[in-house]
N, C-alpha and C positions, 0 to 999 in steps of 0.2 A: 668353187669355194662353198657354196650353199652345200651341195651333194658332202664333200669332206663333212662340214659342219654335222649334218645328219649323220652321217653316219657316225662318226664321234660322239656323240651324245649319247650315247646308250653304255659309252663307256665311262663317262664322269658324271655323278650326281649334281653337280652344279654347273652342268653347261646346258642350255636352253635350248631346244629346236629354232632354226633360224629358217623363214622358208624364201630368203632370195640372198644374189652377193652382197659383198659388202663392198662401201667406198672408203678405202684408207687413203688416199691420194693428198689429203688435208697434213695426216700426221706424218710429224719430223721423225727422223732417227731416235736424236735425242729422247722425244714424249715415249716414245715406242719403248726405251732402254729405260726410263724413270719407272712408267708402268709396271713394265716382265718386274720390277726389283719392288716394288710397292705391292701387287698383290700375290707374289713369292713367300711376302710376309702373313699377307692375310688368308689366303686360301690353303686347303692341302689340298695338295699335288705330288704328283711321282715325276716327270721331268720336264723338261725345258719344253717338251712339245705342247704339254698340257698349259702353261703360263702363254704362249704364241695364241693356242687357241682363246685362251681365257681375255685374254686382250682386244682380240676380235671382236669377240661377244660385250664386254665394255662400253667398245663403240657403237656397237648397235644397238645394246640395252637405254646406254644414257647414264650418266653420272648420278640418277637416282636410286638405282634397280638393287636393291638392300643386301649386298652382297656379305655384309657381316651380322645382319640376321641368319642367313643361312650358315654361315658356318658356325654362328655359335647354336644353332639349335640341332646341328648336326655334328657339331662336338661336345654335345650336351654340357657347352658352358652358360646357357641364358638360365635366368630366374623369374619365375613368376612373380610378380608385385605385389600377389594379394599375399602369401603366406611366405614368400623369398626363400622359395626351394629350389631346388635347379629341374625343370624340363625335361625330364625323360624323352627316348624317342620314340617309345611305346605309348607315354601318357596321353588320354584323351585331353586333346586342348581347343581353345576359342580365342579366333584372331578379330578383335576390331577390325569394322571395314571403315573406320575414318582416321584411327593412329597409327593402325597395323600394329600392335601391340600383342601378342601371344600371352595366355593365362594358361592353367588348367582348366579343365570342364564346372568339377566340383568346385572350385575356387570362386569361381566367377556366377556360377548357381547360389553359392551361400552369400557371396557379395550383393547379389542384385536382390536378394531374401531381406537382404539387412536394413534397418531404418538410417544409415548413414549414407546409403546410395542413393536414395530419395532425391529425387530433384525438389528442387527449391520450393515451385508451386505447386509440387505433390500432385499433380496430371499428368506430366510430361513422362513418367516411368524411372527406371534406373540410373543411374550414372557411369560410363567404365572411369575406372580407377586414378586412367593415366591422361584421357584427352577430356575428363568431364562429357564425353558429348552423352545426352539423353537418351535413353533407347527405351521402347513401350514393351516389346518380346523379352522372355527369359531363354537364354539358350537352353536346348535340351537332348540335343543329339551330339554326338562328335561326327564332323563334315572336315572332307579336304577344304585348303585353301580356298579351290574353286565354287567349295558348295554342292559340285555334283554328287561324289558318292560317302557312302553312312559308313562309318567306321573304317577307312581306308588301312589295308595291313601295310609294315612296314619293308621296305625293300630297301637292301644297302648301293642302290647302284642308284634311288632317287632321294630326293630332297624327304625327308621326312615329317609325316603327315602329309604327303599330298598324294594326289592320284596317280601320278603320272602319265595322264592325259593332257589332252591342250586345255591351258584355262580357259577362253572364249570369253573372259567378261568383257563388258564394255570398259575402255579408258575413260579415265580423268578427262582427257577432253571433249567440252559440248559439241564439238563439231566435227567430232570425230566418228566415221559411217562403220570403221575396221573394229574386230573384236580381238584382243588379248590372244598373239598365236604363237606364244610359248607355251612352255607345259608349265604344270600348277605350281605355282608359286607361292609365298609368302609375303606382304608385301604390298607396296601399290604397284599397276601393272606399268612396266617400261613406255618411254614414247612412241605413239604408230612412225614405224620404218617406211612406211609408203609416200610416195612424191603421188601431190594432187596439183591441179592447175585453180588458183585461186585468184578473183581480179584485187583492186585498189577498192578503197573505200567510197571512192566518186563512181566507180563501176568502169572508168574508159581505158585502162588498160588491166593485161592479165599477166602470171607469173607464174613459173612451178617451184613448188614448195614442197620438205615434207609435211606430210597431212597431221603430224603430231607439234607441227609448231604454232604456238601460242600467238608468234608477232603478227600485229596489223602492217599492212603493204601500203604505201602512200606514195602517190604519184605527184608529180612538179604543174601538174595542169590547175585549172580553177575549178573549182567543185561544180557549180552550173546548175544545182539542182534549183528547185522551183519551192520558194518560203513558204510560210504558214500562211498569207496572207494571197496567195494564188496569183499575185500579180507580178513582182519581184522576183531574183535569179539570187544563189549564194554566192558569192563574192570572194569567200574566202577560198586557200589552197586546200587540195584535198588533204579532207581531214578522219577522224573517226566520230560514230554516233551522227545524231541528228544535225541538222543546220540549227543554227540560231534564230530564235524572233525578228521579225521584221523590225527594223530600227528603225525607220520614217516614220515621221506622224502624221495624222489629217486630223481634220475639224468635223466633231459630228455636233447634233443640235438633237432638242430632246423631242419625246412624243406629240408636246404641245406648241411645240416653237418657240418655246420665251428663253430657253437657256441651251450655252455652248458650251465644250470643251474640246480639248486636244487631246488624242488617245494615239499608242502607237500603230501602225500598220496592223491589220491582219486580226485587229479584236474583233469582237463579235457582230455583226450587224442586223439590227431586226426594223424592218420597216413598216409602218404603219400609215393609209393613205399615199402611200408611194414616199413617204416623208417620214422621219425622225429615226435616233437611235436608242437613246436610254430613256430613262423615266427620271423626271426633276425634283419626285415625290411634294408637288406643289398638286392645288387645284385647276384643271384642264382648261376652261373658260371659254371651251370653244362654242362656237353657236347650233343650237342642236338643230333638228331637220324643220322645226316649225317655223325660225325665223327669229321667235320674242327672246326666247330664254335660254340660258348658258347653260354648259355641262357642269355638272358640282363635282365628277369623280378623281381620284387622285390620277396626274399624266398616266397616260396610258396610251398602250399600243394599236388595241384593238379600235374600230370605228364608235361614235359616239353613241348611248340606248337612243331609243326616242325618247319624245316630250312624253312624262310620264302626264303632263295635261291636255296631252289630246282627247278627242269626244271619242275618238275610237277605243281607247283604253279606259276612260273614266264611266263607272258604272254604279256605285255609289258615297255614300259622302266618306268624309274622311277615317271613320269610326267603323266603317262597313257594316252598322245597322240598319240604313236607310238604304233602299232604292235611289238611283238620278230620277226616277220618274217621280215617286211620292214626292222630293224636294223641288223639283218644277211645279207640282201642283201649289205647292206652300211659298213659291217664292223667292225660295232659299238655298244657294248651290254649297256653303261652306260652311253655313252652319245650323246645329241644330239647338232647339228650343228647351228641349228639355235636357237634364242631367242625367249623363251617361256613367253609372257605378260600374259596367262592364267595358271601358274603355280600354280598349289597348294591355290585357292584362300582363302583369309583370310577373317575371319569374320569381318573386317574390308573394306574400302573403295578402297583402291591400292592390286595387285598381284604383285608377283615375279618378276622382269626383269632379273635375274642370267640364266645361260646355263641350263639344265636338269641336276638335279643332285640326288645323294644320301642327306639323312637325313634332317632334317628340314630347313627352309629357314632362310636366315639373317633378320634382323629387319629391317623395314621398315623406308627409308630414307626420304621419300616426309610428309607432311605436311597438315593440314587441318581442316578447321575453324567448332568447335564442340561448341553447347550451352548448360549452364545450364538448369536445370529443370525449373529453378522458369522463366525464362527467356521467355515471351511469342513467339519471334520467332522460338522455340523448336518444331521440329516434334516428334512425337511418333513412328512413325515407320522409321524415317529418321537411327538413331542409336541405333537400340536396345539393344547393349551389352556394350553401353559406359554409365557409371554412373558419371558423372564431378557436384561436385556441387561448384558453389563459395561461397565468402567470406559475403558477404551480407547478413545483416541480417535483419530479416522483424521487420517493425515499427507500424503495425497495433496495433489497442486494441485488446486484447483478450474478451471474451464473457463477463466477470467479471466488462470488460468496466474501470478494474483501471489497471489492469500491460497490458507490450508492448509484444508482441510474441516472439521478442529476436531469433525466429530460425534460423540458418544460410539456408540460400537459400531454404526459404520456400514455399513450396506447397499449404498448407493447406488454406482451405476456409472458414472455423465454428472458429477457432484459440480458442478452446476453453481451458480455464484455469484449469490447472493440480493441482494448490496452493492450499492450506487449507485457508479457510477467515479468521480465527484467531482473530475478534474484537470482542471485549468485548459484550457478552449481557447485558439485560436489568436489571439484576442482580447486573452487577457490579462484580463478583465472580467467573465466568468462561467463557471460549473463545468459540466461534462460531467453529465447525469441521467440517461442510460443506465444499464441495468446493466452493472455490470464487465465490461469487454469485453478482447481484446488489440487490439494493434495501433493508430494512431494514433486519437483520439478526430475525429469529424466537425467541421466549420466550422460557428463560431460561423451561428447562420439567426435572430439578431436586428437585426433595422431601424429608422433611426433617418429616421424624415422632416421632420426639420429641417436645417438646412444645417450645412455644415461650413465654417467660414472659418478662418483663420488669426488670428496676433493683432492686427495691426493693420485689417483685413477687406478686403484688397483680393484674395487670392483665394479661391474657393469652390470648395464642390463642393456640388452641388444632389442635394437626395433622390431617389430612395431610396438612403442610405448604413448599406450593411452595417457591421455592429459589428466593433469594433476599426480600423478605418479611421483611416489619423494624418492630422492636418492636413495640406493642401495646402500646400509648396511656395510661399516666395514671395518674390522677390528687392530686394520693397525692403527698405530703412535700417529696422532694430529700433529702435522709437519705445517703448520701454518705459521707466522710469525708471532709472538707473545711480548708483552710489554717486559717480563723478567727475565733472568737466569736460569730459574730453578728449573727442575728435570719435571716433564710433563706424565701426565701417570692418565692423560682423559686419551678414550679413542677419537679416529677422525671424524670428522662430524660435517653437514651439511648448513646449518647454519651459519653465516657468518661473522658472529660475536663465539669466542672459546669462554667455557666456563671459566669462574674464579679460581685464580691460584689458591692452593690451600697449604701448600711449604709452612711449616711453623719457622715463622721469624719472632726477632726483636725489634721490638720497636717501640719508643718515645709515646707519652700520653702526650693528649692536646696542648695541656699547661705546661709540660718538658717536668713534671714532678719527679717520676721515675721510670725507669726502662723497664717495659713490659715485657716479659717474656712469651712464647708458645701462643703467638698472635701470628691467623693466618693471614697470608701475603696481600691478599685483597682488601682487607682492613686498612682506612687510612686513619678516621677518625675513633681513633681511642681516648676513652675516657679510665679516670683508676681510681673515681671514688672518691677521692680528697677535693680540699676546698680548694679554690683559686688561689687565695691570700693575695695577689697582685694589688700594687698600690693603685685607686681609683684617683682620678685626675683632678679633686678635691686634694689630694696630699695627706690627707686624716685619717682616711678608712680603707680597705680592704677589702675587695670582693669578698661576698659570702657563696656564691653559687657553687657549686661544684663542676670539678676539673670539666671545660667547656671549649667549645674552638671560636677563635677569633677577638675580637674587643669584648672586654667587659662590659660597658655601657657605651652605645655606638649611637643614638641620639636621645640617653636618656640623662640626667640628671640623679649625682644620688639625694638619696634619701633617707639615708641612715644617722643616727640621732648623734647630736655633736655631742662631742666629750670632753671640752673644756670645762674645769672644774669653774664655778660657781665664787661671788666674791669673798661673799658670808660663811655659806655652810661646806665649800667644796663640792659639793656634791657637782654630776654632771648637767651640762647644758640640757641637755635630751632633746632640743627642738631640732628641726629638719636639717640637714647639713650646708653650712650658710659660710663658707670659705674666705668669703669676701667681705662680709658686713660683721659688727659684735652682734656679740650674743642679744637675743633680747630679753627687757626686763618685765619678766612673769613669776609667778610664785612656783617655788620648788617643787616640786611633785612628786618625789623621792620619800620612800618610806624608812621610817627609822625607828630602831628600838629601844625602847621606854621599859627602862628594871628599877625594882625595890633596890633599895638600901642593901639589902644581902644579895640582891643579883637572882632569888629562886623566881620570884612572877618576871614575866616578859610580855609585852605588848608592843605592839605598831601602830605605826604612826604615821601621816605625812609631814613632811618634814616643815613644812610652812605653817603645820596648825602649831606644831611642837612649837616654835619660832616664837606664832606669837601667844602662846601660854608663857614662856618664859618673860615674856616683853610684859606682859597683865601683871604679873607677878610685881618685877619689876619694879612697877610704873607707882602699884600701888603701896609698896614700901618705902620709894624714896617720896611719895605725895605725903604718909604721915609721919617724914623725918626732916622736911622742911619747914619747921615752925624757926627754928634756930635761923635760918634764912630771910626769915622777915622782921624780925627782930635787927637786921643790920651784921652777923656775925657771918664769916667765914668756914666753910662743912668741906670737909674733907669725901666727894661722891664715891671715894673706894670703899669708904669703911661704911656704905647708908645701908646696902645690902651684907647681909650676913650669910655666913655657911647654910645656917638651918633654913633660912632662907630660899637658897638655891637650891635647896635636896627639894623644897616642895614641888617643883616641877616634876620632880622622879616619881615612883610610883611607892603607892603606903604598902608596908608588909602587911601582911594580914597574919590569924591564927595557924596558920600553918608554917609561917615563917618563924612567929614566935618559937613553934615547937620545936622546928630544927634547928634555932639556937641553943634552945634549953639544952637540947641534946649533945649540942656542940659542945657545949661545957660541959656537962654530964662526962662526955668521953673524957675530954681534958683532966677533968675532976678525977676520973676513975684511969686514967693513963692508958685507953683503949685507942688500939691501933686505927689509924682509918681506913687501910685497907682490907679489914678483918667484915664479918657480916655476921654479929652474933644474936641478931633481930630479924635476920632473913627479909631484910629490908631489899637487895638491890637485886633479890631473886626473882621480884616480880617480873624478869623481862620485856621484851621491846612494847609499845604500843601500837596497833594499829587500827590507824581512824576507821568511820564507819564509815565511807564511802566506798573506800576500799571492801571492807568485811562486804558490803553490800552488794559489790559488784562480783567478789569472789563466791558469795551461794548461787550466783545463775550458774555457775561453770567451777565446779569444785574440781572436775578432772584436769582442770587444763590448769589451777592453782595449784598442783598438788604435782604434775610434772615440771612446772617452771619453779618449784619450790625444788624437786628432787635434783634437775640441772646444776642449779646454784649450787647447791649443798657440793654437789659432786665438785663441780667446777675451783669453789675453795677449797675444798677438800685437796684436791690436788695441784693448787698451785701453793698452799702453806707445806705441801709435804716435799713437794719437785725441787728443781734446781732453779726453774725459770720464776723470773717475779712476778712476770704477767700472762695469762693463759685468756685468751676470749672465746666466745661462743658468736655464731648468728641464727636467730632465730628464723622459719618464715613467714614471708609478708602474711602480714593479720588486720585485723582493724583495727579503730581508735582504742576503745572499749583495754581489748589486752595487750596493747601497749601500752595503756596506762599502768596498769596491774603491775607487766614489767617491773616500770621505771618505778611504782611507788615499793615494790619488793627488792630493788637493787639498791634503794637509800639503807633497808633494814637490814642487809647484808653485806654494806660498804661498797659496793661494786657499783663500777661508773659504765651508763647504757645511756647509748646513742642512737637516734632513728636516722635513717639512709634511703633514698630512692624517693620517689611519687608513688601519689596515690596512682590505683590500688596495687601495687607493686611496694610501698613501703615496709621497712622492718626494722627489727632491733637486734644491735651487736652488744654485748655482754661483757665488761673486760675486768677478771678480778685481779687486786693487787697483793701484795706477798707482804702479810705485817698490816694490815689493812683492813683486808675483807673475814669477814668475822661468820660462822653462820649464829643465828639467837638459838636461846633455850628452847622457846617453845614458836616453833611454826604455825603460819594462818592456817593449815587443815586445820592443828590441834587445838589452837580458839577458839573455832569453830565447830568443833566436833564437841568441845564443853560444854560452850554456851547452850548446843541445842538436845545436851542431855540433860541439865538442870534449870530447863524452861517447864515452867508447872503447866499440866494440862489445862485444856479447854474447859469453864463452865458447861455446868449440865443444862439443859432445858428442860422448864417444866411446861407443862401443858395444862391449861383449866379447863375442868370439867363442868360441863351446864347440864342441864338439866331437860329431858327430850319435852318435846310439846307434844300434850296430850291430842292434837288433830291428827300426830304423823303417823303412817299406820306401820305394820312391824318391820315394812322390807323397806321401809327408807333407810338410806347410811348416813350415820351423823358427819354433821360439817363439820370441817378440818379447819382450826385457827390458828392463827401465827402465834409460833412457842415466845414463851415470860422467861427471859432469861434471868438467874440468880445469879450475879454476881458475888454474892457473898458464899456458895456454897463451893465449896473445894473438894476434890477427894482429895486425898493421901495418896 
């Protein structure tokens, strides 16, 4: 079968050199018949003999051996992943040796070039695309499968791209001695075919195996090996990996003897004096070799020093300035007489002042001025063992240029930023993980290889689509659902709110006043200008506001002046609107007007002062007609006040009234019409006040259109059919909306202001039999008055007389001009 096999293979590209039989003795009929029909499907093949062999080769390869990579790379159905092209079978390509994945050459060059293939810690080198594993090398040759040969040409009778030599790489498995002895493949390389004799994992029995199987062998014996603890056997069945820790315990005791514990088998053992195990980190206490005195050091292992007070060791005193001999001469073995300033010097700046003594010295009482690091008067070698940092903390930028260094008594000179940048990229959809850098953060390097469509799917964008990418663009009719009827006129959109309907409808103001017409569909709250009129919950009054939505007053009270007529005068309540309670009793406050006898003078008044002038009157007429009343007689109080009487609260005519009487008669006398004007009396036309003339010279152009308006505006409603014709002006300020309104009394026409400030204005509405325009308009009052305004006085100027110190080229001083008010020109 081997021999068949060989020689076959040089006839199909995807049949393998096989170099021994095979055993099919395992497979049924049945597997045998599912197979032939299973890779019928997947392989080409020309006939029945070819599927026979290919099924052989199955079994021998192993259920891994990548049988539909080869056929799609040799029916140039596979795609590369970096650019999702399809695999030529001429194209230079590069196969991962740990996914087995297939690229391009150039593919996988510009990939590993890229800052997206980076590994993570940016040491480890590139990434492939599809297993993430790390690689340090850039490819840069095109190699078979195997690796051996450079640019391998293509042959239709082998697998494409390989050499069609034997691979020889080593297999996937560690313990495996046989090299890959098929020809070059794609791929990872098949199971080794060869039977090795392998024992159990106790070692006492053996078995033959193939040499490509992964399973550990275990036998029914007891493992027997020998624990970590060298005294002990394993107990358990044979198993895999090492035996377990010795599970027994013993009692060990420490270097010094004073303390025990229990540890398992097989721990450490160190022995000291032929005795102890651990150290009790207690003091030793043991008796040293002299006899007197104890060991001071912490348990330990090793044997105890000597007596550091032996005569053989001791040489002089304890300060090591004296000789033992000079102190035998003196006396004195411990201590010395005089004050040792060099005692024992300390790693610090002061020595000892105390007598010569045993054991360590006191603590150093003197003082001394030590600086921080960050502190530029700081020596470096002045203190080297003192580390003082203060409290201070540095306020430099860091490199990042946006956060402060914050570290306490800082050194550091680069103050470079430890932060993560964290701001949004370009994307919109994930944070920058860089360290705080300046300047703008890099583009999003996340991809997305699913498609992008819009919402209805008619247009795409095909992967690979970089992050943050908006939907495509796409011009038909948005098929999404809409809250109306009306026919959609917007395209399909990506957003999930659709614009506003804009269909001109009908529809109802807020107040239900009147039905709006050519109002777009999205409009709910329409307003139309007019007032509410709605009754207020008082019962008396009316909202003033204009056409609004919802309650009129919703937790306010009104406040509009009641209008209950008054007991006396009728006149209105006017105080606050009070539903509930009467009116209260306060003085009228109502202006009222006060005429002459003939009705020509008029004055105002408040109606409470009028009140009580009539009452004074009054009071003092019936005071000097009550004498008849104390006399005992009965007065009739109708007849005490008299007509002429009561006219004295009215107002006195004066000589102007006289004259328009005299005239009245005159007419009568002379049987002169009254409607006639043969004094050119009522030609004088309208008046207007001087607040008005006053406001109308800052702005004569803007009088002089609102006068042309009007004019027009009656003009063609006294000529029209219609009674009423209005005007709206636009929004202006206070100033000429005054003007307006006081030029719409002079021309009959009623003007009304509308809106909020600064958006308010005024509507114009003349009436038909009504609105009148005058003889002479405010330009032409205006233009009169300021041509028979007499010029300005002259100034004179007084001449003095020069001082004879001043010499010729002085200029004489300039005095404030004498004005004549008496001199005119003509």
């Amino acid at each position: 079968m081997g021999q068949f096999l060989h020689s076959f293979h040089r006839g199909h590209p995807c049949i393998p050199l096989v170099p021994r039989p095979c055993h099919i003795s395992q497979y049924t009929l049945s597997t045998f018949q599912t197979s032939i029909v299973m890779l019928s499907k997947s392989c080409v093949v020309q006939n029945i003999f070819e599927l026979v062999v290919i099924f052989l080769l199955s079994f021998v390869m192993g259920s891994n051996f990548p049988w539909s990579l080869i056929e799609q790379l040799t029916t140039e159905k596979y795609e590369c992943m970096v650019c999702c092209e399809v695999v030529r079978i001429v194209a230079p390509v590069w196969s991962c040796q740990n996914c087995y994945h297939v690229f391009h050459l150039n593919c996988i060059k510009k990939w590993a070039r890229s800052p997206a293939s980076q590994a993570e810690d940016g040491n480890s080198g590139w990434r492939c695309p599809a297993c993430q594993n790390a690689s340090t090398q850039v490819p840069r040759t095109y190699t078979c499968f195997c690796g051996k040969v450079h640019n391998p040409e293509w042959n239709r009778n082998e697998i494409p791209h390989s050499c069609g030599e034997l691979c020889g790489k080593k297999r996937q498995s560690l313990d495996c001695p046989h090299l890959c002895n098929i020809l070059c493949h794609p791929g990872p390389c098949p199971s080794c075919p060869a039977f090795v004799t392998k024992t159990c994992e106790c070692g006492q029995t053996s078995h033959s195996v193939r040499c490509g199987q992964s399973t550990k062998i275990h036998c029914s014996n007891v493992c027997g090996n020998t624990l970590n603890c060298g005294k002990h056997s394993c107990t358990q069945v044979c198993h895999a990996g090492k035996c377990s820790p010795c599970q027994l315990t013993v009692q060990q005791v420490c270097y010094c003897g004073s303390n025990f514990k229990e540890v398992l088998c097989g721990t450490k053992e160190e022995f000291s004096d032929g005795f102890g195990n651990f150290s009790c980190q207690n003091t030793c206490g043991k008796k040293l070799n002299c006899g007197r005195h104890n060991c001071t050091q912490i348990c330990h292992p090793q044997p105890c020093q000597l007596c550091p007070r032996l005569p053989q060791v001791v040489y002089r005193c304890p300060c090591g300035q004296t000789p033992l001999s000079k102190l035998l001469e003196l006396g004195c073995i411990f201590l010395h007489q005089n004050i040792l300033n060099s005692h024992l010097k300390k790693k610090f700046l002061h020595t000892c002042e105390s007598l010569c003594h045993e054991g360590e010295c006191k603590p150093c009482s003197q003082t001394s001025n030590i600086y921080c690091r960050c502190c530029p008067l700081a020596s470096c070698t002045s203190l080297p063992a003192i580390t003082f940092m203060c409290d201070k903390r540095c306020n430099k930028k860091r490199s990042c240029g946006r956060h402060k260094c914050n570290e306490v008594c800082c050194v550091d000179t680069e103050h470079k930023c430890s932060l993560v940048c964290g701001r949004k990229l370009n994307c919109g959809l994930h944070r920058c993980e860089e360290p705080c850098h300046r300047g703008s953060c890099q583009t999003c390097w996340q991809t997305s290889f699913d498609e992008l469509t819009c919402y209805c799917g008619e247009s795409v964008i095909y992967p690979p689509v970089p992050c943050g990418t908006q939907p495509p663009e796409c011009k038909k009719t948005c098929t999404r659902p809409h809250d109306c009827n009306h026919p959609v006129y917007h395209s399909c959109h990506s957003e999930e709110k659709c614009p506003p309907c804009t269909y001109l409808t009908q529809k109802w103001c807020m107040g239900k006043h009147e039905l709006r017409s050519n109002i777009p569909c999205h409009l709910t709250d329409i307003s139309c200008g007019l007032r509410c009129n709605q009754m207020l919950k008082c019962g008396m009054h009316k909202c003033k506001r204009i056409c609004h939505k919802g309650e009129c007053l919703i937790d306010e009270e009104c406040k509009q002046p009641c209008v209950i007529p008054r007991l006396y005068c009728n006149h209105p309540c006017m105080a606050p609107c009070h539903p509930s309670s009467p009116c209260p009793t306060t003085s009228c406050s109502a202006k009222v007007d006060l005429h002459c006898e003939c009705g020509r003078r008029k004055e105002s008044m408040i109606c409470s002062e009028a009140s009580n002038t009539y009452q004074r009157i009054a009071a003092i007429s019936i005071a000097t007609k009550l004498t008849d009343l104390q006399l005992g007689d009965s007065v009739e109080i109708s007849r005490l006040i008299t007509k002429k009487e009561m006219k004295q609260a009215r107002l006195q005519c004066d000589e102007e009234c006289l004259a328009l009487q005299r005239n009245r008669r005159l007419a009568e006398a002379l049987e002169i019409d009254d409607n006639s004007d043969p004094f050119n009396i009522r030609s004088s036309g309208p008046k207007y006040s001087d607040l008005l003339k006053e406001d109308a010279r800052k702005d004569l152009k803007f009088v002089s259109d609102v006068e042309k308006e009007m004019r027009m505006l009656v003009e063609a409603v006294n000529k029209g059919k219609h009674t009423k014709k209005s005007h709206c002006y636009p929004p202006m300020n206070r100033d000429h909306r005054r003007i307006i309104h006081e030029l719409a009394q002079v021309y009959g026409i009623e003007s009304v202001s509308y809106d909020n400030e600064p958006k308010r204005n005024v509507v114009i509405t003349a009436v038909k039999g009504k609105s009148i325009c005058p003889s002479n308009t405010l330009t032409s009052v205006l233009d009169k008055e300021m041509q028979n305004r007499p010029p300005p006085p002259i100034p004179h100027y007084k001449q003095t007389d020069k001082s004879s110190g001043s010499s010729g080229l002085s200029k004489p001083l300039k005095e404030e001009p004498v004005i004549d008010y008496f001199d005119v020109q003509d």
